[in-house]
C-alpha positions as CSV (number, residue, x, y, z in Angstrom):
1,X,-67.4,-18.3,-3.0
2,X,-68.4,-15.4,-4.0
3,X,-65.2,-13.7,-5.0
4,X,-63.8,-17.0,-6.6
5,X,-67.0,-16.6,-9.4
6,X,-66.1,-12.9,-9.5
7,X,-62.2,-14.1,-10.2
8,X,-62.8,-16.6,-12.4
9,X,-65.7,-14.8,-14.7
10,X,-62.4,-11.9,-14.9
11,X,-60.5,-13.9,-15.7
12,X,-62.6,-15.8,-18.6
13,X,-63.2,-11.4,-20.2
14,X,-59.3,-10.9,-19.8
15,X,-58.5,-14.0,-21.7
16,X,-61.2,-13.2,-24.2
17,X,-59.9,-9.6,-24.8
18,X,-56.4,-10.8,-24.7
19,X,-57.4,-13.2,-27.2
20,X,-59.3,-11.0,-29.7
21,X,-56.0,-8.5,-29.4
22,X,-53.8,-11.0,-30.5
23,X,-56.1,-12.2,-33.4
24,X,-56.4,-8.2,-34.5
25,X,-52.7,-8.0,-34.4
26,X,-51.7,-11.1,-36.3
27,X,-54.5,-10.4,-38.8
28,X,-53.0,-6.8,-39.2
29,X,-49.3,-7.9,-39.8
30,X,-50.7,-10.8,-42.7
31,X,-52.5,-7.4,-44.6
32,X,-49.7,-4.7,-44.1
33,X,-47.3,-4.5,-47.2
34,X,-43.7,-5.0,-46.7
35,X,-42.1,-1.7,-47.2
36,X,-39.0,-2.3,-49.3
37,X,-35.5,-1.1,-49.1
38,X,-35.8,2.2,-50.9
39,X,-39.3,3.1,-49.9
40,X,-37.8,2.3,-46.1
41,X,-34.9,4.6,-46.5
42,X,-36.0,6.8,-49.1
43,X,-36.5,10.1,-46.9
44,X,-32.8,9.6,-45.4
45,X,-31.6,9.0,-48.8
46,X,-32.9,12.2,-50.3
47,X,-31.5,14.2,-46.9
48,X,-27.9,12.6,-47.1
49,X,-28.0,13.8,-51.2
50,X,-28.8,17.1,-50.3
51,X,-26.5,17.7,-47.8
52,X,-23.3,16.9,-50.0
């Protein structure tokens, strides 16, 4: 009896802190900017220019 409280109180924190995790992540991707095409690329851009 004892172990099925321990179980099922770990299992009530791991769906908690799996919960909060995906909250932070979805809340992190609807902030972040888009980067665009030539901000994206910029960097190989410049190294492809100089090498010709």
């Amino acid at each position: 009896m004892r172990r099925l409280v321990f179980a099922a109180a770990l299992l009530a924190v791991a769906t908690v802190g799996f919960h909060s995790f995906i909250s932070a992540s979805l809340a992190a991707a609807r902030e972040a900017k888009a980067a665009t095409f030539a901000e994206r690329f910029a960097p190989a851009v410049e190294l492809m220019a100089k090498q010709h």
